[in-house]
PyMOL Python script that loads the backbone (N, CA, C, O; Angstrom):
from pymol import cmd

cmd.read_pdbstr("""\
ATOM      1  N   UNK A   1      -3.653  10.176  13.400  1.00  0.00           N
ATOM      2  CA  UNK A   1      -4.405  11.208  12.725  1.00  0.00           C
ATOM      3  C   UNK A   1      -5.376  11.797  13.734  1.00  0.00           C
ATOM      4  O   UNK A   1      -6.053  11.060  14.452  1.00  0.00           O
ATOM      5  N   UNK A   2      -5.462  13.417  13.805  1.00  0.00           N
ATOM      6  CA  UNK A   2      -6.946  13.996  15.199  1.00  0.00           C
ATOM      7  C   UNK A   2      -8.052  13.543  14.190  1.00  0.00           C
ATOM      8  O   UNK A   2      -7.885  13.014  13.091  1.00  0.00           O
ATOM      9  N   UNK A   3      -8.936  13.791  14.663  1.00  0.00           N
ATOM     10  CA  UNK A   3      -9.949  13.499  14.499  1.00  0.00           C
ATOM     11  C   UNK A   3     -10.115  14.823  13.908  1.00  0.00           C
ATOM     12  O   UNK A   3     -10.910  14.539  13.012  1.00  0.00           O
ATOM     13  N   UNK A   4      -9.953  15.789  13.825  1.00  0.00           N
ATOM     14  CA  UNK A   4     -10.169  16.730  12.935  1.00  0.00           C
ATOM     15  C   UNK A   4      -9.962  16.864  11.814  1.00  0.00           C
ATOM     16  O   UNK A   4     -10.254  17.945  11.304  1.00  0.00           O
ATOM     17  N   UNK A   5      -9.488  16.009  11.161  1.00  0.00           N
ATOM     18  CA  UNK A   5      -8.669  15.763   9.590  1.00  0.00           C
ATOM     19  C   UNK A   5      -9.170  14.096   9.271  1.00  0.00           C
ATOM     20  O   UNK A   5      -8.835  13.559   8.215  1.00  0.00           O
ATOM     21  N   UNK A   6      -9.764  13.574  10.013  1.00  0.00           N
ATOM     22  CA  UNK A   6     -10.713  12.190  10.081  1.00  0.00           C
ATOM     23  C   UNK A   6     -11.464  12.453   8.664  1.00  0.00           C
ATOM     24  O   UNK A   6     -12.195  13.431   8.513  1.00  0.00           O
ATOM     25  N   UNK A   7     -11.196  11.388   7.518  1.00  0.00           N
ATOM     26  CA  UNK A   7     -11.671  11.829   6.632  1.00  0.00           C
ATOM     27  C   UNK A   7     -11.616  12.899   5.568  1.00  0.00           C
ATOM     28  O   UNK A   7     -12.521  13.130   4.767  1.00  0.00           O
ATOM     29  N   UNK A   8     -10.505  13.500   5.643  1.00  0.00           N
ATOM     30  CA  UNK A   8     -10.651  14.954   4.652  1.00  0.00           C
ATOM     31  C   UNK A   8      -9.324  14.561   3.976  1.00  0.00           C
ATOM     32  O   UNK A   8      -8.881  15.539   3.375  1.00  0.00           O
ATOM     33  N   UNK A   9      -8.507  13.445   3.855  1.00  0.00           N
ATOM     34  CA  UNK A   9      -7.021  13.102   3.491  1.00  0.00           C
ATOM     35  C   UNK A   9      -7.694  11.953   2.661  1.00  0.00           C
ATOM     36  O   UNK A   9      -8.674  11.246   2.898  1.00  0.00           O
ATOM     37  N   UNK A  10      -6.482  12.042   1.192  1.00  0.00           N
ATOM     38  CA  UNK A  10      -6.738  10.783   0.543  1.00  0.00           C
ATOM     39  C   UNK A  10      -5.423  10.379   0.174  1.00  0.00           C
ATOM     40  O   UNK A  10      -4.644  11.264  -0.176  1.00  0.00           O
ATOM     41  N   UNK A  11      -5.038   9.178   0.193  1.00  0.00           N
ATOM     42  CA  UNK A  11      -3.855   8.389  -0.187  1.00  0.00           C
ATOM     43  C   UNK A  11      -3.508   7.774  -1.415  1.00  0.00           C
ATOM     44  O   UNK A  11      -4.067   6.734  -1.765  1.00  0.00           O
ATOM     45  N   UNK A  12      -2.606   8.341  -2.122  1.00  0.00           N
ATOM     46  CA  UNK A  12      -1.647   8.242  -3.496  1.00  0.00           C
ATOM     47  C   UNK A  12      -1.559   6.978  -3.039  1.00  0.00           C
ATOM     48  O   UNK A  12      -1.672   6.643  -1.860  1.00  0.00           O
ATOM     49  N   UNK A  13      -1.258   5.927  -4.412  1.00  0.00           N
ATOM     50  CA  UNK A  13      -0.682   5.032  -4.212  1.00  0.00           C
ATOM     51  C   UNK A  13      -0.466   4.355  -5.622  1.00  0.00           C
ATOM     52  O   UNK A  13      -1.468   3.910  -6.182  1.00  0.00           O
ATOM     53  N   UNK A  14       0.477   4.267  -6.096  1.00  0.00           N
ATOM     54  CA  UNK A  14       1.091   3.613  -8.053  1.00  0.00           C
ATOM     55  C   UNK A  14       0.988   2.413  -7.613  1.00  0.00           C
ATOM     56  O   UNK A  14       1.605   1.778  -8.469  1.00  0.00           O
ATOM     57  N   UNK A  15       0.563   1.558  -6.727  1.00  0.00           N
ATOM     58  CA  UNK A  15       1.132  -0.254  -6.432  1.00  0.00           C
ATOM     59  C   UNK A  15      -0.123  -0.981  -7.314  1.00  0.00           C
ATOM     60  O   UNK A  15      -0.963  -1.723  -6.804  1.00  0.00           O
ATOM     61  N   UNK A  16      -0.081  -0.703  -8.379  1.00  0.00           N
ATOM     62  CA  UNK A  16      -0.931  -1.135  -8.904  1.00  0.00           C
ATOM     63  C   UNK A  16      -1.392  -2.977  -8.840  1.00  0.00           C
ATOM     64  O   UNK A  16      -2.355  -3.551  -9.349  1.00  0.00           O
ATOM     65  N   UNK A  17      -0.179  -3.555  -7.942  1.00  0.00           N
ATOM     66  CA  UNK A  17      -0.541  -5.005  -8.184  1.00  0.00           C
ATOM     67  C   UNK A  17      -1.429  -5.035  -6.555  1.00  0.00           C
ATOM     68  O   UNK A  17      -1.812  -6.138  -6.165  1.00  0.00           O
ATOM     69  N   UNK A  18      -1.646  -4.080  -5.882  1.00  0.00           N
ATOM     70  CA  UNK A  18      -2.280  -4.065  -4.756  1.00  0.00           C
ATOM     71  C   UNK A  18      -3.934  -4.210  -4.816  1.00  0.00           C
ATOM     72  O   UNK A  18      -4.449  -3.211  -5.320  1.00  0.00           O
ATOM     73  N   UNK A  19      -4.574  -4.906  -4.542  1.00  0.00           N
ATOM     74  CA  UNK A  19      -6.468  -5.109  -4.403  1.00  0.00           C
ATOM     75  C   UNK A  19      -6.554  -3.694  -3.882  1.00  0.00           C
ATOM     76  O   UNK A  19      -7.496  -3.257  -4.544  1.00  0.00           O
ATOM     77  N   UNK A  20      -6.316  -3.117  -3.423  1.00  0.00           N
ATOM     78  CA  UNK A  20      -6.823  -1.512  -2.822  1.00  0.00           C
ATOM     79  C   UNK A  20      -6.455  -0.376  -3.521  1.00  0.00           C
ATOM     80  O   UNK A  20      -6.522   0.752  -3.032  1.00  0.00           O
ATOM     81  N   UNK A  21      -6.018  -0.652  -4.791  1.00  0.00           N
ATOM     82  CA  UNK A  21      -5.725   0.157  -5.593  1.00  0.00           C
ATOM     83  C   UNK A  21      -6.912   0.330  -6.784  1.00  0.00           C
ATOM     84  O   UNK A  21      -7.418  -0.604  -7.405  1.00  0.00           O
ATOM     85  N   UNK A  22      -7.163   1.473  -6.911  1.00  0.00           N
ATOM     86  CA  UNK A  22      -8.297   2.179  -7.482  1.00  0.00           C
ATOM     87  C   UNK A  22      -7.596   3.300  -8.619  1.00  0.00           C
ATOM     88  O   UNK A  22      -7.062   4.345  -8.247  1.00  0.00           O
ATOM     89  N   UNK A  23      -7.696   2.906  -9.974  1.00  0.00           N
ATOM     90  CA  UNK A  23      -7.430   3.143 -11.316  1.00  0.00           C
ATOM     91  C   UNK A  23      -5.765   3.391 -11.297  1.00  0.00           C
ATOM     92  O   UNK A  23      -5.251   4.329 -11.906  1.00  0.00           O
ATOM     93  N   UNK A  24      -5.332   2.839 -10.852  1.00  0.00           N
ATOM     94  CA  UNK A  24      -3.894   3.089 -10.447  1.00  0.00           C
ATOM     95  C   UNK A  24      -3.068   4.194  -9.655  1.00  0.00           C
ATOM     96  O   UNK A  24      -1.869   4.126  -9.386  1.00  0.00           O
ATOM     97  N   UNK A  25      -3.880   5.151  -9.357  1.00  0.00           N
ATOM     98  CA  UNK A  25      -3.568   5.730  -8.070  1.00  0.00           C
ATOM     99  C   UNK A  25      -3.599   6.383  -7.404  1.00  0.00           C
ATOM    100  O   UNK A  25      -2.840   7.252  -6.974  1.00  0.00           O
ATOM    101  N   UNK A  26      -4.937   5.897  -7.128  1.00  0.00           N
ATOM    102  CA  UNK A  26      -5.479   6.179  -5.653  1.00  0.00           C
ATOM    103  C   UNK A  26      -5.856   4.556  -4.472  1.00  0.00           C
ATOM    104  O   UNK A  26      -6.390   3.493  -4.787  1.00  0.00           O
ATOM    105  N   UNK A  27      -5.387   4.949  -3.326  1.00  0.00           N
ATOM    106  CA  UNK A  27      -6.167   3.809  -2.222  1.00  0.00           C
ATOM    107  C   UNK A  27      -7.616   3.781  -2.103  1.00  0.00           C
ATOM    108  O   UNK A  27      -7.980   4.943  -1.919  1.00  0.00           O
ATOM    109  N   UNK A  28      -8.661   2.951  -2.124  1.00  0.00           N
ATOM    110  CA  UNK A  28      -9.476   3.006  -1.817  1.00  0.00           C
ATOM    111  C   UNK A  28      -9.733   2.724  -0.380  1.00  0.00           C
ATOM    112  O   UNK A  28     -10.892   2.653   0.027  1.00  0.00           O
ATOM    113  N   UNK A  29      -8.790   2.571   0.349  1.00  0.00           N
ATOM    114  CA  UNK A  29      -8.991   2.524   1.963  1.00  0.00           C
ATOM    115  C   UNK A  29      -8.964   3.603   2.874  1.00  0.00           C
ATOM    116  O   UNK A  29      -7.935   4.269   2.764  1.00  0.00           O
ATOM    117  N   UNK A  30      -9.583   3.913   3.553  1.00  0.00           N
ATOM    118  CA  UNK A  30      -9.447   5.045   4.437  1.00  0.00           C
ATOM    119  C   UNK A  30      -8.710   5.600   5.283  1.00  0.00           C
ATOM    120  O   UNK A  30      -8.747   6.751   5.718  1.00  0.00           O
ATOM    121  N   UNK A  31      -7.732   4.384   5.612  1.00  0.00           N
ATOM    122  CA  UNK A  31      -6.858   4.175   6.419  1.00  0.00           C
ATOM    123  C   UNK A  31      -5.951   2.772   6.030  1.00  0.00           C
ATOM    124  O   UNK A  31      -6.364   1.672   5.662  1.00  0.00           O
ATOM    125  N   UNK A  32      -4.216   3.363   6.314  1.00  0.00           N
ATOM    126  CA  UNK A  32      -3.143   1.975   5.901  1.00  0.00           C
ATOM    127  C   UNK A  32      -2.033   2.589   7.041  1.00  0.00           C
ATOM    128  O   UNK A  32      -1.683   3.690   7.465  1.00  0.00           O
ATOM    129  N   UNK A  33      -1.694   1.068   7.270  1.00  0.00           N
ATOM    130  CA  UNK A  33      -0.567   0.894   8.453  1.00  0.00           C
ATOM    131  C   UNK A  33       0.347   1.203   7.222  1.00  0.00           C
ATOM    132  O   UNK A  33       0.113   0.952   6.040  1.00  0.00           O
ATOM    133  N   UNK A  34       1.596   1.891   7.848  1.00  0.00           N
ATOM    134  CA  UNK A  34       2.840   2.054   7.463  1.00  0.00           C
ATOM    135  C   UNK A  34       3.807   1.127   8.319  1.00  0.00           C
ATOM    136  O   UNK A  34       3.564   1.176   9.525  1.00  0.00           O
ATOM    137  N   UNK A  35       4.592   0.501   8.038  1.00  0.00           N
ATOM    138  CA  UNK A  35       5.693  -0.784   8.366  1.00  0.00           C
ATOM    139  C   UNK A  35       7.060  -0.787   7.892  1.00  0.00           C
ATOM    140  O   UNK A  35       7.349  -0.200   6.849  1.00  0.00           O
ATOM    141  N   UNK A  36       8.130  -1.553   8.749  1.00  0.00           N
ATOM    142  CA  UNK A  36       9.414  -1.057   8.520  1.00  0.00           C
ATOM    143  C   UNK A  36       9.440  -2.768   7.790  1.00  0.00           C
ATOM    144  O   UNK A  36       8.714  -3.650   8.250  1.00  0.00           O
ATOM    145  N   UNK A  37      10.353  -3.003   6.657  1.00  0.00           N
ATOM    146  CA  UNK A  37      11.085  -4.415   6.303  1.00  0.00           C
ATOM    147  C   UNK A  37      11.114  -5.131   7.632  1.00  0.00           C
ATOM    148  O   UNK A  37      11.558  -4.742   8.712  1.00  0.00           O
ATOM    149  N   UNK A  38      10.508  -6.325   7.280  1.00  0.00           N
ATOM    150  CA  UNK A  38      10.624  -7.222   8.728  1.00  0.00           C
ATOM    151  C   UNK A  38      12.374  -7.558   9.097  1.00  0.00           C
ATOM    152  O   UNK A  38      13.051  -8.344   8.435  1.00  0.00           O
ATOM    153  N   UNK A  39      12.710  -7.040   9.883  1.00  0.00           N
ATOM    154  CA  UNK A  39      14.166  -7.244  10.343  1.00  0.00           C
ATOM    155  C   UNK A  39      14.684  -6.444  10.077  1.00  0.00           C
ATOM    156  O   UNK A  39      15.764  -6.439  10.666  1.00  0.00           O
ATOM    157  N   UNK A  40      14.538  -5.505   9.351  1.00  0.00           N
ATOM    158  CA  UNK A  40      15.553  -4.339   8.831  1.00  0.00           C
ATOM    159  C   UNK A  40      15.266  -3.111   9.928  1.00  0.00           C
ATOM    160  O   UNK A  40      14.119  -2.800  10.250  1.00  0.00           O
ATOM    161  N   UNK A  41      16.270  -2.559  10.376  1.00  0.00           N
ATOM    162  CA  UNK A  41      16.367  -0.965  10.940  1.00  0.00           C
ATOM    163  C   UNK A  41      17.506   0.102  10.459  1.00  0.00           C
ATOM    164  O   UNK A  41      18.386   0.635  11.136  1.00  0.00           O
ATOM    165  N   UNK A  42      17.184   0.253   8.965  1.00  0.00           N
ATOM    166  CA  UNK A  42      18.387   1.180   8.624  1.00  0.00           C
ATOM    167  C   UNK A  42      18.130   2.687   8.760  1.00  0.00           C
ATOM    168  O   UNK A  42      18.891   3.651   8.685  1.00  0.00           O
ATOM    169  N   UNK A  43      16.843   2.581   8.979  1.00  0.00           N
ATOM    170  CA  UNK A  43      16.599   4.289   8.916  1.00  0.00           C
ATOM    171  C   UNK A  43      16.591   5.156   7.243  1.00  0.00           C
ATOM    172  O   UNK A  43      16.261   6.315   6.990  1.00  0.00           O
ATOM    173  N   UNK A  44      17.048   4.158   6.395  1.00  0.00           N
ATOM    174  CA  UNK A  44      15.891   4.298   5.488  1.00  0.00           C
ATOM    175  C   UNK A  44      14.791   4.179   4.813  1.00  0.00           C
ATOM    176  O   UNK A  44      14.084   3.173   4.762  1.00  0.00           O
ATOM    177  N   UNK A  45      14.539   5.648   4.042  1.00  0.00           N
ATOM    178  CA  UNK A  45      12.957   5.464   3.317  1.00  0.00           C
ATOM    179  C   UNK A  45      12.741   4.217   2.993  1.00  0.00           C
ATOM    180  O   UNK A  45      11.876   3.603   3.618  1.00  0.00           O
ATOM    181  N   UNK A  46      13.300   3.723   2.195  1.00  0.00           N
ATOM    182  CA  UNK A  46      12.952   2.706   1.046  1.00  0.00           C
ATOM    183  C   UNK A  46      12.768   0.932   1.937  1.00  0.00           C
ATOM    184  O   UNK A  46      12.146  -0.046   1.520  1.00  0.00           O
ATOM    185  N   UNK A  47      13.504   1.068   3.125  1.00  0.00           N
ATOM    186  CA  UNK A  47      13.193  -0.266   4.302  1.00  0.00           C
ATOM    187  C   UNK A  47      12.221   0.020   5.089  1.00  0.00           C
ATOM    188  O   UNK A  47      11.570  -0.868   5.640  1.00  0.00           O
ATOM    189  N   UNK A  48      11.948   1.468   5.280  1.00  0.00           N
ATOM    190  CA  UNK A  48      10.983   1.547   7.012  1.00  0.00           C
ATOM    191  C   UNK A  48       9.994   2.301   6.156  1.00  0.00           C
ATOM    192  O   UNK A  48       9.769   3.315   6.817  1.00  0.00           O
ATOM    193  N   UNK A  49       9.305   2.360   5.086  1.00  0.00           N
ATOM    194  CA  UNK A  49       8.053   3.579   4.986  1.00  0.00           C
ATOM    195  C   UNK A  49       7.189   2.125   3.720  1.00  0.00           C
ATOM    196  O   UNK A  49       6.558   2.475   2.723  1.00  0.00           O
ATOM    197  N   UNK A  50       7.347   0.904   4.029  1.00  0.00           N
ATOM    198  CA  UNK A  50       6.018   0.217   3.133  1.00  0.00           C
ATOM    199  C   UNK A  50       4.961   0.005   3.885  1.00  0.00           C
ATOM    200  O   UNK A  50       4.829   0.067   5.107  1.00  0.00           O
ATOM    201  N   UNK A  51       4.292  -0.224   3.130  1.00  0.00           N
ATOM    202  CA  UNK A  51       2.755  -0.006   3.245  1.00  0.00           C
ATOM    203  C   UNK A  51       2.622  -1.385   3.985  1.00  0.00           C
ATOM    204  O   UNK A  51       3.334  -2.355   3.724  1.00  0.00           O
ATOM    205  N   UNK A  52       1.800  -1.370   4.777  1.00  0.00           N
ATOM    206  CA  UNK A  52       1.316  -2.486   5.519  1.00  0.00           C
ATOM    207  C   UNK A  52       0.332  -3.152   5.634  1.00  0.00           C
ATOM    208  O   UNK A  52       0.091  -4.211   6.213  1.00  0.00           O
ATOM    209  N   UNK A  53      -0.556  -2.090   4.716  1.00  0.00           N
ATOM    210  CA  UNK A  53      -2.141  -2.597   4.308  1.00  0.00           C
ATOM    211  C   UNK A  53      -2.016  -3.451   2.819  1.00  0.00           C
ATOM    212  O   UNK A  53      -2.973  -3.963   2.240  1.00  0.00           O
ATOM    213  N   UNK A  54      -0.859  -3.466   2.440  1.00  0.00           N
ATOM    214  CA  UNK A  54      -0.692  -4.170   0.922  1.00  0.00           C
ATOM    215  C   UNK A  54      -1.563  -5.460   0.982  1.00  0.00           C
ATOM    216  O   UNK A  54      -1.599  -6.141   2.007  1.00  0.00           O
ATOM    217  N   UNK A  55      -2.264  -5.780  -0.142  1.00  0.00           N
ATOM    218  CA  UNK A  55      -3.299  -6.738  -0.520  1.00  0.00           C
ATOM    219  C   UNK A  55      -2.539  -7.385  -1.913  1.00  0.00           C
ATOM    220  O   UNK A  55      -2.594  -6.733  -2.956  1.00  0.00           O
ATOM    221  N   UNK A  56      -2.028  -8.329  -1.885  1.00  0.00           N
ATOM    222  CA  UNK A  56      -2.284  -8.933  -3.537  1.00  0.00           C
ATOM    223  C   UNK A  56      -3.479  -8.891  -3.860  1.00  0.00           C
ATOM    224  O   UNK A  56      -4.354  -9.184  -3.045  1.00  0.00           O
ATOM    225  N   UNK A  57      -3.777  -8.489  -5.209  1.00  0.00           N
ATOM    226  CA  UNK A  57      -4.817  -8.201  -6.060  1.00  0.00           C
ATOM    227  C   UNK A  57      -4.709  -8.999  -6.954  1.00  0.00           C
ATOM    228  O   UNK A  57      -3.864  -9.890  -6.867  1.00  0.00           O
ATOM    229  N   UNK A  58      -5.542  -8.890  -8.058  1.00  0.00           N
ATOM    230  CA  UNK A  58      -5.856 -10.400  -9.267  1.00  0.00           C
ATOM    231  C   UNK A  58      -4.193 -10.746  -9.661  1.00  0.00           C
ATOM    232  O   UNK A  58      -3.155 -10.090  -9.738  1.00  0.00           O
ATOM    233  N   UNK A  59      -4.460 -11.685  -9.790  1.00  0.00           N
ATOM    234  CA  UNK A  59      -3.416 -11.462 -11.642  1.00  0.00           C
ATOM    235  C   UNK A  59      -3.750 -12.205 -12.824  1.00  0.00           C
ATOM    236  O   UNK A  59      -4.479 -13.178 -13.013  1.00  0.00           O
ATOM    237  N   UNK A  60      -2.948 -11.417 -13.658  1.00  0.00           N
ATOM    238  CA  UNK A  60      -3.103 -11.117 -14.895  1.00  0.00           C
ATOM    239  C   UNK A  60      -3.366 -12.709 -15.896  1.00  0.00           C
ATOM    240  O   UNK A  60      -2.407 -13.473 -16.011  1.00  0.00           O
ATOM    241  N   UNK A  61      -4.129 -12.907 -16.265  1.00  0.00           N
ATOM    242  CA  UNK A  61      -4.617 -14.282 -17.161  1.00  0.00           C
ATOM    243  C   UNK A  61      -3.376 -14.624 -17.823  1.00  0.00           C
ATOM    244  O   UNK A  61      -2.986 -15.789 -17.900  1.00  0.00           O
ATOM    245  N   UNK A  62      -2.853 -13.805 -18.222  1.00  0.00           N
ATOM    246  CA  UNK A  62      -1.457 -13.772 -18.966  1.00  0.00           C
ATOM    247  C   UNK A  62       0.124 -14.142 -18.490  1.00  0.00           C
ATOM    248  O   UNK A  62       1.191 -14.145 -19.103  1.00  0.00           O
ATOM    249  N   UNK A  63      -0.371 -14.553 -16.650  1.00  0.00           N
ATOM    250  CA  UNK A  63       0.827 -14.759 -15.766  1.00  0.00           C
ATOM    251  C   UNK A  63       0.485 -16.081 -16.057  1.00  0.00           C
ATOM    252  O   UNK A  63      -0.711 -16.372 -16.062  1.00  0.00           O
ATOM    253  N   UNK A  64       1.515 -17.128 -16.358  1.00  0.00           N
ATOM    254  CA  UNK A  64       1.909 -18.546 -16.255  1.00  0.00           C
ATOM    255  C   UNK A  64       2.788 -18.528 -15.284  1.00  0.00           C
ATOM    256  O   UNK A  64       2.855 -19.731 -15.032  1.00  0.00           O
ATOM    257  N   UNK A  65       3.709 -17.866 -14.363  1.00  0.00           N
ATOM    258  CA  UNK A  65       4.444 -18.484 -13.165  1.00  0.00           C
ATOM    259  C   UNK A  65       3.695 -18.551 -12.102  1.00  0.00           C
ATOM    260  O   UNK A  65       2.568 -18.127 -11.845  1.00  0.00           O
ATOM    261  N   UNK A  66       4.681 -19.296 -11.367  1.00  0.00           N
ATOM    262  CA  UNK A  66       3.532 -19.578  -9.644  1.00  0.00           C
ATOM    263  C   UNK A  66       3.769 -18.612  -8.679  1.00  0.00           C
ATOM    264  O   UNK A  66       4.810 -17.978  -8.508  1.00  0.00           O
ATOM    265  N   UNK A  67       2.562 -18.535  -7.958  1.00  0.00           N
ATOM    266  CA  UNK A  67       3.105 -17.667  -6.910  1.00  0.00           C
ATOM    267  C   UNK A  67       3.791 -18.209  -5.726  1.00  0.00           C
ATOM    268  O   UNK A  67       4.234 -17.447  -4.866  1.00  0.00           O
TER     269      UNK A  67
END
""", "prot")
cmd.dss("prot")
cmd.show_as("cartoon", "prot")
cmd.util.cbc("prot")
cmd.orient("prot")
């Protein structure tokens, strides 16, 4: 990112099970690494464009499985 746009961008984000997620979607971080599937190089979206700043966030009182 220049430094000219430092700050003036905000980041979508639905991952609602993420700690950096703010009312479901928006990031509250200023900045997130983007990351490809560890081992994967297919050259697609859906393997090479996750988020890399992902945080597990609470869960739900209502979850009985383990993590």
């Amino acid at each position: 990112m220049t430094s000219d746009k430092n700050g003036k961008q905000t980041i979508g984000c639905r991952v609602t099970s993420c700690r950096h997620n703010m009312s479901g979607c928006d990031c509250e971080l200023s900045r997130i690494e983007i990351e490809p599937q560890c081992g994967c190089h297919t050259g697609e979206p859906c393997d090479e464009s996750l988020c890399g700043s992902y945080n597990l966030g609470w869960v739900s009182s209502a979850f009985t499985g383990r993590l």
